[in-house]
BALOBA-1460 file (C-alpha; in Angstrom, 3 decimals):
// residues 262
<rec num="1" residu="x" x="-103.306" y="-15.766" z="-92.786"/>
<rec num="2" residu="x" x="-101.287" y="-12.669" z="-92.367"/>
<rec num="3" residu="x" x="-102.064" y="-10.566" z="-89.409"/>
<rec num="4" residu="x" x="-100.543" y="-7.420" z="-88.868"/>
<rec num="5" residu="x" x="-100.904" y="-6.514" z="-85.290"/>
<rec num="6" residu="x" x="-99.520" y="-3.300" z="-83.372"/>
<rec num="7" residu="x" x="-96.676" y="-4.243" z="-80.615"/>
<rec num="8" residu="x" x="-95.572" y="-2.668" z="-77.430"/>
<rec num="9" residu="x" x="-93.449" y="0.542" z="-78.527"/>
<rec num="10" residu="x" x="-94.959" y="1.585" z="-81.926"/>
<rec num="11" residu="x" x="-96.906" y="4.509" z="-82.862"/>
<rec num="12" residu="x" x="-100.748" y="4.517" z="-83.294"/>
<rec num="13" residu="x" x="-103.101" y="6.698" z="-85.229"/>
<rec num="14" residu="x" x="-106.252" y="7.688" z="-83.136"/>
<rec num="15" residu="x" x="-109.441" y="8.899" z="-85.541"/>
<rec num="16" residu="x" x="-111.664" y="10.125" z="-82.888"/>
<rec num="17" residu="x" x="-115.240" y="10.569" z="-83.436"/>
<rec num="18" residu="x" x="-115.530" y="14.740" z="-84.062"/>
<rec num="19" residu="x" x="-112.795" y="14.359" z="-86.131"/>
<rec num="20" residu="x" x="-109.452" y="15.001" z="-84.743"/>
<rec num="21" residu="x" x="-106.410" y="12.407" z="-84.615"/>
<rec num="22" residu="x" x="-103.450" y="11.774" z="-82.192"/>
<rec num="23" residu="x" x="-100.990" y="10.021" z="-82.649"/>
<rec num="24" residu="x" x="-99.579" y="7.951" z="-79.420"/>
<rec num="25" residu="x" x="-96.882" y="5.360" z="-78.372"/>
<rec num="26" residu="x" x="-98.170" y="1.880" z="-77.270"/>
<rec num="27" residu="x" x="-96.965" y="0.794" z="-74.102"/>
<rec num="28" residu="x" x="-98.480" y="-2.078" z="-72.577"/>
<rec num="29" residu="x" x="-100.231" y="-1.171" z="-69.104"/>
<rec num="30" residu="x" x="-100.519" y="2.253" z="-70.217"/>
<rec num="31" residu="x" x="-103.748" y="4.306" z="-70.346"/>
<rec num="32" residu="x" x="-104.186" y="7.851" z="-72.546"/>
<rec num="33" residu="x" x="-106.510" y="10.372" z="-71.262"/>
<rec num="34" residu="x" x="-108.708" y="12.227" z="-73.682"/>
<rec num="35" residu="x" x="-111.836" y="14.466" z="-73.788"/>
<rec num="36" residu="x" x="-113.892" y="10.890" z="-74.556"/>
<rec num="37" residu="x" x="-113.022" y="9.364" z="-71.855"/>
<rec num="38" residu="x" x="-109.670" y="6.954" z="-71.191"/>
<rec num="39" residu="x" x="-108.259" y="4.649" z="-73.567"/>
<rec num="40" residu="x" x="-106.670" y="1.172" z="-72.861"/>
<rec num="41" residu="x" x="-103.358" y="0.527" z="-74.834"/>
<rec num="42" residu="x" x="-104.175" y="-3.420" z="-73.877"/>
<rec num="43" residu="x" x="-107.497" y="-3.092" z="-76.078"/>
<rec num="44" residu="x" x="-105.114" y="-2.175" z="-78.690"/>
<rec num="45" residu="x" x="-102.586" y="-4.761" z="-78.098"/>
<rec num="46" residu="x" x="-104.943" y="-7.458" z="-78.512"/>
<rec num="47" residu="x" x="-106.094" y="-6.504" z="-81.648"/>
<rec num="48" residu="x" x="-105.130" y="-5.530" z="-85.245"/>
<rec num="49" residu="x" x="-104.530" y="-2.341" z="-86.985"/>
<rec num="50" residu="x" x="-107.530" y="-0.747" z="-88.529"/>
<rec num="51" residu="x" x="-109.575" y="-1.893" z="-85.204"/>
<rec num="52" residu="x" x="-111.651" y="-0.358" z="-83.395"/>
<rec num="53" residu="x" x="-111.735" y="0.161" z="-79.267"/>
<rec num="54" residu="x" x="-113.610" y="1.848" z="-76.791"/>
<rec num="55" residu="x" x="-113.195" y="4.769" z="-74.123"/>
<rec num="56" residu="x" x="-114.032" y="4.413" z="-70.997"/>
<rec num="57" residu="x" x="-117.090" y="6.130" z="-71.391"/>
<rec num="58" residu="x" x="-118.244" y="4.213" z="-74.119"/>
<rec num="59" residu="x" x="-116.933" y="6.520" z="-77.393"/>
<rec num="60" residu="x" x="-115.403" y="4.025" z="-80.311"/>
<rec num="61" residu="x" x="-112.162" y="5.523" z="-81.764"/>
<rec num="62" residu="x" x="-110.855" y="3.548" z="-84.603"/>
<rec num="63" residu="x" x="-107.312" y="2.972" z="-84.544"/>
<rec num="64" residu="x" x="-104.736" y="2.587" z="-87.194"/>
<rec num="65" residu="x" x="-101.155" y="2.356" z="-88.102"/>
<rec num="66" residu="x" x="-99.574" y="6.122" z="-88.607"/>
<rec num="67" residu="x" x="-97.448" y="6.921" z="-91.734"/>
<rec num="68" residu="x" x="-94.133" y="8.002" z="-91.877"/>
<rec num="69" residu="x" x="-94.881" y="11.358" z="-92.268"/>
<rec num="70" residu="x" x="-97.490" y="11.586" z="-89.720"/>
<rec num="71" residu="x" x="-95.461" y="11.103" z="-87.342"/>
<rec num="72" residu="x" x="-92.633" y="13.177" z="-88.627"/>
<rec num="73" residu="x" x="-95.276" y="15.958" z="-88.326"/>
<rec num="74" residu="x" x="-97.390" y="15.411" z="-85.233"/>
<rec num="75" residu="x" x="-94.304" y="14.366" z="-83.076"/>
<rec num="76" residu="x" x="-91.380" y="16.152" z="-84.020"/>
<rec num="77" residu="x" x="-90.381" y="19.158" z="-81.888"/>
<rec num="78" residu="x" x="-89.850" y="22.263" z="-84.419"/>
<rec num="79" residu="x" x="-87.278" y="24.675" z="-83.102"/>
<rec num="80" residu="x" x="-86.546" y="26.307" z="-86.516"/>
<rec num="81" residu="x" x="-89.066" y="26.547" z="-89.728"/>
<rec num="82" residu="x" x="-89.839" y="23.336" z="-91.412"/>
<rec num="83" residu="x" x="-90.156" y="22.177" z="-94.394"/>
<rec num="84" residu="x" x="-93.917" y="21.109" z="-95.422"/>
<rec num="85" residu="x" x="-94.690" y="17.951" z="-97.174"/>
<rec num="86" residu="x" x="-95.998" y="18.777" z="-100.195"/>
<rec num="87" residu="x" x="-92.592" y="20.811" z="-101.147"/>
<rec num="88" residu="x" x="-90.361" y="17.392" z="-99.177"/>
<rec num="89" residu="x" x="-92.502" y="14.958" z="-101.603"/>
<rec num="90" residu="x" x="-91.658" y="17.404" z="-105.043"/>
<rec num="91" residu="x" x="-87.626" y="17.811" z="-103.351"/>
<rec num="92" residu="x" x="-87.232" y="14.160" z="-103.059"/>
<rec num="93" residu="x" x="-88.809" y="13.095" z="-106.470"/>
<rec num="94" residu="x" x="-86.838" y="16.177" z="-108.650"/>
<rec num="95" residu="x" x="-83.602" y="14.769" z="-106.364"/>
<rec num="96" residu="x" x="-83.779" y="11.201" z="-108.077"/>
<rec num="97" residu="x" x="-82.588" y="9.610" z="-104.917"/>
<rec num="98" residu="x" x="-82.749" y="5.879" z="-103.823"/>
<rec num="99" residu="x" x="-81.830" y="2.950" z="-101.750"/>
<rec num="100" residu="x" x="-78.215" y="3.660" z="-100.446"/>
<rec num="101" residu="x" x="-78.082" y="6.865" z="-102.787"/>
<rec num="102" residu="x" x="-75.255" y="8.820" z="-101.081"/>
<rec num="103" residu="x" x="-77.043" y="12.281" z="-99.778"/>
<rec num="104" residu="x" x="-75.908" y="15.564" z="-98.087"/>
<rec num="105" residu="x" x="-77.950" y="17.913" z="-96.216"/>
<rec num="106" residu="x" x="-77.336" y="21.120" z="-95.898"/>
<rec num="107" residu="x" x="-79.563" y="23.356" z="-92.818"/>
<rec num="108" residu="x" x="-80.696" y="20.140" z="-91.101"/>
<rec num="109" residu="x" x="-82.596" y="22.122" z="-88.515"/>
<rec num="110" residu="x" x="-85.586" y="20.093" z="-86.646"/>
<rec num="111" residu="x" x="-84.395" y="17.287" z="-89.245"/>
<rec num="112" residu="x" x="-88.113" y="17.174" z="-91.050"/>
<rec num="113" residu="x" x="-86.356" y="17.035" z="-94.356"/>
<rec num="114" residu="x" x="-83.792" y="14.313" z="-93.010"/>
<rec num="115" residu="x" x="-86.175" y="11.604" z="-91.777"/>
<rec num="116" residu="x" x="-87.915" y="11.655" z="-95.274"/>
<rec num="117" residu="x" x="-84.285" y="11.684" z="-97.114"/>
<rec num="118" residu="x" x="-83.364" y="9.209" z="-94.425"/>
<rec num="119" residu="x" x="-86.754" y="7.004" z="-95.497"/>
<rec num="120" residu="x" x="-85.901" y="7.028" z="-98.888"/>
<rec num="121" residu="x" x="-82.162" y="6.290" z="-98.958"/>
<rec num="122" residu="x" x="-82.894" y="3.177" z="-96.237"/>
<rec num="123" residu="x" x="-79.867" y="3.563" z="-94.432"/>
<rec num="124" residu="x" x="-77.931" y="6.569" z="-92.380"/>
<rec num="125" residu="x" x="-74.713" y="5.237" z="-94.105"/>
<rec num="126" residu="x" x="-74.765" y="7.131" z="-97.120"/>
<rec num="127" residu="x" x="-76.199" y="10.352" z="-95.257"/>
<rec num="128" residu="x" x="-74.351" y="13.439" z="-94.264"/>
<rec num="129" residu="x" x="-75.848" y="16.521" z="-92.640"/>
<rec num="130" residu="x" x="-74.236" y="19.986" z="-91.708"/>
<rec num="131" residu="x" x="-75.403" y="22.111" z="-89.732"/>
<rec num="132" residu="x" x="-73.959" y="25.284" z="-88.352"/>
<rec num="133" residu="x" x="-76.075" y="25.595" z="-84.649"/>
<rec num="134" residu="x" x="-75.338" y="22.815" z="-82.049"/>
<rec num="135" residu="x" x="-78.793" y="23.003" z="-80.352"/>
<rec num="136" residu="x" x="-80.573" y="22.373" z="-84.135"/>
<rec num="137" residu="x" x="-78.346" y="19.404" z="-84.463"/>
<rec num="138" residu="x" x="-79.249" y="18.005" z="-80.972"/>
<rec num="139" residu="x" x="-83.002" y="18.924" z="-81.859"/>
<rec num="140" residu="x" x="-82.796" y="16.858" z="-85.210"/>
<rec num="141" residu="x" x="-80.817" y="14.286" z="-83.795"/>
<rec num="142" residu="x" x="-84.124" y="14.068" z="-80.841"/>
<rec num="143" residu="x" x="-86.809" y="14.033" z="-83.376"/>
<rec num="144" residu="x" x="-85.265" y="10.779" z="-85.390"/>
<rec num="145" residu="x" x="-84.648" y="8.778" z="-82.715"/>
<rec num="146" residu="x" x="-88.383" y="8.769" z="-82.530"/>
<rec num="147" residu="x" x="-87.893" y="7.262" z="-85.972"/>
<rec num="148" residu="x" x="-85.175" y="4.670" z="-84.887"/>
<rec num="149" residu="x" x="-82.665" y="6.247" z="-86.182"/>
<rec num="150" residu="x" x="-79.537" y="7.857" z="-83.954"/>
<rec num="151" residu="x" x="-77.700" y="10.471" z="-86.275"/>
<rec num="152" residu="x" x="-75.280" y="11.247" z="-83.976"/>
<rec num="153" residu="x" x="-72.210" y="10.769" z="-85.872"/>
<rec num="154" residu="x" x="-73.687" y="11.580" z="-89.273"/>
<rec num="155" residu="x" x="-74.607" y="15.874" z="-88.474"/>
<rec num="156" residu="x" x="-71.188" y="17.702" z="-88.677"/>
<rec num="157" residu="x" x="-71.623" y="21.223" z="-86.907"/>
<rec num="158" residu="x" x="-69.376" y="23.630" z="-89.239"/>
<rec num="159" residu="x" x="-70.621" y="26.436" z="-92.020"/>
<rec num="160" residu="x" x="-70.938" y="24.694" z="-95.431"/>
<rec num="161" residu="x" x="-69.459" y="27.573" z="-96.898"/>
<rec num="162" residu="x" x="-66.161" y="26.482" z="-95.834"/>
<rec num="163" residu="x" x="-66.274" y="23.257" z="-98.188"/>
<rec num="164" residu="x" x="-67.214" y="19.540" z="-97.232"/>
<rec num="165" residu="x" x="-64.432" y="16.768" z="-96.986"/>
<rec num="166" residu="x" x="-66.705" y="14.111" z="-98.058"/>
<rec num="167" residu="x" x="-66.813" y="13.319" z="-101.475"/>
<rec num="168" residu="x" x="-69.560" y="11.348" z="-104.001"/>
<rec num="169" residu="x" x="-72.664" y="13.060" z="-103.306"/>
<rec num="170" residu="x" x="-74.986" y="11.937" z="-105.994"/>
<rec num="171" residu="x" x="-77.629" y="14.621" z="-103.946"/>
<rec num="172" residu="x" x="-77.612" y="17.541" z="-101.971"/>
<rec num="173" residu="x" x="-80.522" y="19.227" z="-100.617"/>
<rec num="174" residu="x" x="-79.969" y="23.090" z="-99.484"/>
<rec num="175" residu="x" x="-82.225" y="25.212" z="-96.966"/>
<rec num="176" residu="x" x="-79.547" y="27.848" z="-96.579"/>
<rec num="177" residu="x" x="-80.186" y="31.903" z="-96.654"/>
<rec num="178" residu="x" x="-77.985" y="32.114" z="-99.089"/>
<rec num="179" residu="x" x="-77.665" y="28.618" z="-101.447"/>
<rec num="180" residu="x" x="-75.809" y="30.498" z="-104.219"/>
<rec num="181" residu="x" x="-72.425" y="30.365" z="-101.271"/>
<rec num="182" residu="x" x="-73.117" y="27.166" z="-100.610"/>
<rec num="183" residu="x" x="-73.284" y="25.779" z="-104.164"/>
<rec num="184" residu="x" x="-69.895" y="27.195" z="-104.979"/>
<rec num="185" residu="x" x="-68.249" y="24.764" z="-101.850"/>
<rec num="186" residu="x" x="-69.955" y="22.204" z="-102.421"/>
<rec num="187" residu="x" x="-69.104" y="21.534" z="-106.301"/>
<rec num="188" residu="x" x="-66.106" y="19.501" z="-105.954"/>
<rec num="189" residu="x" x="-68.072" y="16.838" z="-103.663"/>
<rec num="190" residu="x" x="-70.613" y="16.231" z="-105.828"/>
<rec num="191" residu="x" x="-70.684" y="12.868" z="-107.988"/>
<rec num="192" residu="x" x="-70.941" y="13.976" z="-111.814"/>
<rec num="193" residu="x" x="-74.129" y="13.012" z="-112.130"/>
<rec num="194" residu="x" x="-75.763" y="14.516" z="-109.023"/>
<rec num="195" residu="x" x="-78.139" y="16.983" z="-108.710"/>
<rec num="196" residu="x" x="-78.873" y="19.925" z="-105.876"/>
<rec num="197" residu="x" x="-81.812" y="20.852" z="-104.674"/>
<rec num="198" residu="x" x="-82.474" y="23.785" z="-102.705"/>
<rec num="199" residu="x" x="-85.951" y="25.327" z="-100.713"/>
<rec num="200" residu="x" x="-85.720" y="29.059" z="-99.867"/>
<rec num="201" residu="x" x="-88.598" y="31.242" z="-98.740"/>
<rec num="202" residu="x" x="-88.511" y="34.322" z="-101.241"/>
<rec num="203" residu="x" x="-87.646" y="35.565" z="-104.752"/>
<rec num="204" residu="x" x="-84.996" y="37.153" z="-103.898"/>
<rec num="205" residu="x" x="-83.064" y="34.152" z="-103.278"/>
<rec num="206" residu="x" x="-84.187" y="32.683" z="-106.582"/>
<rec num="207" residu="x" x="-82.792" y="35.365" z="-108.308"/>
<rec num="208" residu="x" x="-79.712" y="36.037" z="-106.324"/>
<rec num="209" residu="x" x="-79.163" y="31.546" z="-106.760"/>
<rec num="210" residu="x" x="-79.682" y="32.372" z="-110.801"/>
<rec num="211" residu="x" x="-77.782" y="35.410" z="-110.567"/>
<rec num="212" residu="x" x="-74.517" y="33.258" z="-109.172"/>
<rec num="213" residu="x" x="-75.192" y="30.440" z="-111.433"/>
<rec num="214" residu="x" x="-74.740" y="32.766" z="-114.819"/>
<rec num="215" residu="x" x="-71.480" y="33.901" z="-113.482"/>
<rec num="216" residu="x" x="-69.985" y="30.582" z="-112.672"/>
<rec num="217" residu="x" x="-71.877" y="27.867" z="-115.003"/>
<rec num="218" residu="x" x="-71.373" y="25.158" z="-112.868"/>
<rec num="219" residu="x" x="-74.549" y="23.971" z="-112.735"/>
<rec num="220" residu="x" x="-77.652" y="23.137" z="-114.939"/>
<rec num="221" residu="x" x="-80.522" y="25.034" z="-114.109"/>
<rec num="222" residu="x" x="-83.288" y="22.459" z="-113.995"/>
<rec num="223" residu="x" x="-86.853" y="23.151" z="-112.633"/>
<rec num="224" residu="x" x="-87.905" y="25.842" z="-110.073"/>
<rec num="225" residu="x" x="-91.230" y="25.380" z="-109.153"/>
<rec num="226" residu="x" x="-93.917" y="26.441" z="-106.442"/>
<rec num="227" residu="x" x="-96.154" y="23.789" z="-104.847"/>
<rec num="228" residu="x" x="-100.014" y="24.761" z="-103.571"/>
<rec num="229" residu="x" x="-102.011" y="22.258" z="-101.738"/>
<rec num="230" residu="x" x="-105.750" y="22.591" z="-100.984"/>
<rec num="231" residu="x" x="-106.952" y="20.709" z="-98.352"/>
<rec num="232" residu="x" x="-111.017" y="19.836" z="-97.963"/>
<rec num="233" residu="x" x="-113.453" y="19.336" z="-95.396"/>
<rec num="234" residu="x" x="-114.648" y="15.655" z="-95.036"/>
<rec num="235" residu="x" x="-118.578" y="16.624" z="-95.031"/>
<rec num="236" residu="x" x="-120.295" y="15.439" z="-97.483"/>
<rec num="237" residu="x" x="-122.966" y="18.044" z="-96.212"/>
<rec num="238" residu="x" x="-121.493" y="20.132" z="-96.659"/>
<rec num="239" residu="x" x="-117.833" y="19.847" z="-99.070"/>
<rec num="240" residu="x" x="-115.596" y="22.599" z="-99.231"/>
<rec num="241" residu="x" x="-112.112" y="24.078" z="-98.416"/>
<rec num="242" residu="x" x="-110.624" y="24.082" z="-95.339"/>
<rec num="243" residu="x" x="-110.587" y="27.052" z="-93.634"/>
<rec num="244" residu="x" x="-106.936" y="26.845" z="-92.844"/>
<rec num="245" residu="x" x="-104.685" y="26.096" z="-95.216"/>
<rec num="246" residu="x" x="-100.971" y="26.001" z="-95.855"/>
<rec num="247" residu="x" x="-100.849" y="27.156" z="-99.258"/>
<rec num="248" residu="x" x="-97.432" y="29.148" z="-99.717"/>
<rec num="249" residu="x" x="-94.626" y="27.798" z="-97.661"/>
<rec num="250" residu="x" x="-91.692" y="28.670" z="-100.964"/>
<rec num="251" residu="x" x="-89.635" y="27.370" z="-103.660"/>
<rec num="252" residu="x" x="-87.848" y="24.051" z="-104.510"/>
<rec num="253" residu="x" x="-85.167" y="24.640" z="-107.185"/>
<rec num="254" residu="x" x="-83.847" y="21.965" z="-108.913"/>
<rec num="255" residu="x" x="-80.054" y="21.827" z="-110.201"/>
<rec num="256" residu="x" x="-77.983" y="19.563" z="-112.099"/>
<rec num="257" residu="x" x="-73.879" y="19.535" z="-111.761"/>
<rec num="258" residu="x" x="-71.508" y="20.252" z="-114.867"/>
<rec num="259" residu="x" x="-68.639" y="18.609" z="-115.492"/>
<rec num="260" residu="x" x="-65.756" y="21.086" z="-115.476"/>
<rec num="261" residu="x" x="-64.789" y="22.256" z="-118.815"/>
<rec num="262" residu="x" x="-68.149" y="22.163" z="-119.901"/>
């Protein structure tokens, strides 16, 4: 029978019992302090996920393996404004990427958007990101090691308005000020079939993208949507909304290239 068993080095979801989670890293030997007492990584060790272990003061906190995106979320430093998951999961479905689907990033920042694009593709061999600020890049590159991956020599620091040398895109995903400039250098990398997807924070940019786009018809305006998640309380007491909520984050638009001529 199948057993699948944490291992020294990966990531653990703690569900403690008020509530709250934490996410930790397993390292045999180690202990974690918390409000309900201390917590064994051994008692972990020796059993499988889903399990449940006690504090030293007697609390049970079950234990379970952590999703991709939780730990995107709970461990990733943020030194610029991320990108939430419920507009990543709409970006990544509207971008029809794949396994080894050859992707550019534009505004990698923290590099929230790149560990999900980096999930989905399989591989950092068909990724590119630019990014114009140094420290962002070293930030990103940080964050996804927790991940396993080491980005180093896939961020290019330079401004994407000044064009891209690599070629074959079949996506590009854009959180840019201003995506209409970046659009225009980007054209002439992109595979015919690919498609752009950009997440700004205001109307204004969807209108000044649309605006740019009549002019130079070099792309298919697709979808531009707005994404709302409500999250609830998990009383059944008492079921209702949470009180905090991130309902407006901004916009994903959704764009298709033309083939010159058309």
């Amino acid at each position: 029978m199948f057993v699948d068993a944490p291992r020294d080095g990966d990531k653990a979801l703690l569900l403690f019992p008020n509530g709250e989670d934490r996410i930790i890293t397993l390292k045999a030997g180690k202990v974690t302090q918390t409000k309900y007492g201390a917590i064994r990584h051994d008692d972990m060790l020796t059993k499988s996920w889903g399990g449940i272990i006690e504090t030293s003061t007697g609390f049970r906190v079950f234990f379970q393996k952590p999703t991709h995106s939780e730990i995107v979320y709970s461990l990733f430093s943020r030194k610029s404004q991320v990108i939430y998951e419920k507009d990543v999961a709409l970006m990544l479905m509207h971008s029809g990427i794949g396994k080894g689907s050859i992707v550019g990033e534009s505004g990698v920042g923290s590099g929230f958007l790149t560990a999900h694009i980096l999930s989905a593709i399989g591989s950092k061999d068909s990724y590119w990101g630019y990014e114009i600020r140094k420290d962002m890049a070293e930030t990103a590159v940080r964050n996804l090691n927790l991940l396993g991956y080491d980005i180093r020599d896939r961020i290019i620091i330079k401004d994407i308005r000044e064009g891209v040398e690599e070629k074959g895109f079949q996506a590009f995903f854009l959180d840019l000020p201003e995506p209409w400039e970046a659009m225009e250098s980007i054209y002439d990398s992109l595979a015919a079939s690919a498609r752009v997807v950009a997440f700004v924070p205001s109307t204004n940019q969807i209108i000044k993208t649309l605006n740019y786009n009549s002019v130079k018809k070099k792309y298919y305006i697709y979808r531009v949507f707005e994404t709302m998640v409500r999250e609830y309380e998990k009383d059944g007491e008492a079921f209702r909304p949470s009180f905090f909520q991130k309902v407006f984050s901004g916009y994903v638009m959704v764009f298709l290239k033309k083939s010159q001529g058309d």
